[in-house]
C-alpha positions in Angstrom: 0.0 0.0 0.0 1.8 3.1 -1.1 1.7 6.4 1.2 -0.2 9.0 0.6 1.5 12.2 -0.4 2.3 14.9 1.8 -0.6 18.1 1.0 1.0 21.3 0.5 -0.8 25.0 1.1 -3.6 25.3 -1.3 -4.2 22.5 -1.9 -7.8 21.3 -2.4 -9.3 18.7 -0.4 -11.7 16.6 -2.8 -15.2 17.0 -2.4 -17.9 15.0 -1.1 -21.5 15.0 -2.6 -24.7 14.6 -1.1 -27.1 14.2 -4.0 -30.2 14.2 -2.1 -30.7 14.8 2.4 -33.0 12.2 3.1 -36.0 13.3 5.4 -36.2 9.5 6.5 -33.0 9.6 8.1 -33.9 13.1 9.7 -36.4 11.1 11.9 -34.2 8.6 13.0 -31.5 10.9 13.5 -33.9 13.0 15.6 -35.0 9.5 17.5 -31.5 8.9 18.1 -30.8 12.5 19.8 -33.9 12.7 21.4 -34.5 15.5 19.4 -38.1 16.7 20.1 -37.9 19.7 17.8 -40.6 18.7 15.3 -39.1 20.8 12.5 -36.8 17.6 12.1 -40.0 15.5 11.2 -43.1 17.6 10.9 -44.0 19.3 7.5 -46.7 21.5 9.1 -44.6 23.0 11.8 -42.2 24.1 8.9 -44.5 25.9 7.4 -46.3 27.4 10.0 -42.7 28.9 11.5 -42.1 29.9 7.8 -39.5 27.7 6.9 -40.7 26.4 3.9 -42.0 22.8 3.2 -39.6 20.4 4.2 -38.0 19.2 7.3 -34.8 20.7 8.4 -32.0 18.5 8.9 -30.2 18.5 12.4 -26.7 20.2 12.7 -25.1 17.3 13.5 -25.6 15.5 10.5 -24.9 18.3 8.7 -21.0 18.3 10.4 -21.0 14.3 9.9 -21.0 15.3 6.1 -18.5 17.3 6.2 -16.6 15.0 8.8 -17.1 11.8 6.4 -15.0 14.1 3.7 -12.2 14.6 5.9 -12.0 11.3 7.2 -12.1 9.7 3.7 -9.3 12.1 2.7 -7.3 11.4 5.7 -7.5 7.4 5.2 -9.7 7.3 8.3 -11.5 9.9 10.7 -9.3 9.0 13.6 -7.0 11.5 11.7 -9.2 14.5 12.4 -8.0 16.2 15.9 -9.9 19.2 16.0 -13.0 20.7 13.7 -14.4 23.8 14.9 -17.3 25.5 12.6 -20.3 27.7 12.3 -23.7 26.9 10.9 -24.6 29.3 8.5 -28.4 28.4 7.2 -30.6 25.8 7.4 -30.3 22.7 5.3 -33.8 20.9 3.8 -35.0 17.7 3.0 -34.3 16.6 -0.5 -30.9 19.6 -0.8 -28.0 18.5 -2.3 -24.8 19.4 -1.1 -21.4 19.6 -1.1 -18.4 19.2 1.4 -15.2 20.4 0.5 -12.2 22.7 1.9 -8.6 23.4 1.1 -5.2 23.1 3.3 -4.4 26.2 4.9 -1.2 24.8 6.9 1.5 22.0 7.0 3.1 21.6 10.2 6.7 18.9 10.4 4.8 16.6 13.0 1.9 15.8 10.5 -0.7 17.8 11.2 -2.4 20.1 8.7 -4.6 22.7 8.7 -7.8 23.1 6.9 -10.8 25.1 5.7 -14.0 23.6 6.0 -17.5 24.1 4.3 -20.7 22.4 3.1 -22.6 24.4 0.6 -26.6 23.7 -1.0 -25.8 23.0 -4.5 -21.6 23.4 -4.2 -22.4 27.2 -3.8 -24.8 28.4 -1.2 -22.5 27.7 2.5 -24.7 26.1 5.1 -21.7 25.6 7.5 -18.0 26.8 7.4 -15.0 26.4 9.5 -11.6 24.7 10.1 -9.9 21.2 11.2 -6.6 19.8 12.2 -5.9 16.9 10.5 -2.8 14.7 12.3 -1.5 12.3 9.0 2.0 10.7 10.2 
């Protein structure tokens, strides 16, 4: 199995799609958490708060994305030392998005630095922030 090379500033980490947030998985998601928020589940609630007509999803799935992409850059998520973001906007039922970022710093011990984001159609950011990656 041959290494993988070292990243160097700049350089873009590749991006992870999400073709379609699945409202099914919102409720067991919610289940899980012992989430009682019903806009995680209920359409009506949506709408009556204004929110549109579909569920939002929770802000934990919506860093899980964008920890999946790290981790499968990384050869594994027991790479990723520290994430730290903000959640922009709300993300719907049936979005697509996108997880990406780019490598800000290389440190000699391994770790690297890193942008973060998930974007609604690879341009509207939902969630944005940074991580330090530990590869050696």
């Amino acid at each position: 199995m041959s290494e993988k090379p070292i990243p160097s500033v700049g350089d873009e980490l590749p991006r992870m799609a999400i073709e379609s947030v699945d409202a099914e998985k919102m409720k067991t998601m919610a289940a899980l958490l012992a989430d009682s928020n019903p806009i995680h589940w209920d359409v009506d609630t949506v709408r009556e708060l204004g929110m549109g007509d579909q569920p939002v999803n929770q802000g934990p799935n919506n860093l899980g994305y964008v920890m999946n992409m790290l981790g499968d850059w990384a050869g594994g998520a027991e790479h990723i030392q520290k994430i730290r973001v903000r959640f922009l906007d709300n993300v719907f039922a049936g979005d697509r998005l996108e997880a990406g970022g780019s490598v800000t710093a290389v440190g000699d011990d391994g770790a690297v630095e890193c942008d973060v984001w998930l974007a609604r159609d690879g341009t509207h950011p939902v969630l944005a922030g940074t991580a330090t990656l530990l590869l050696s």
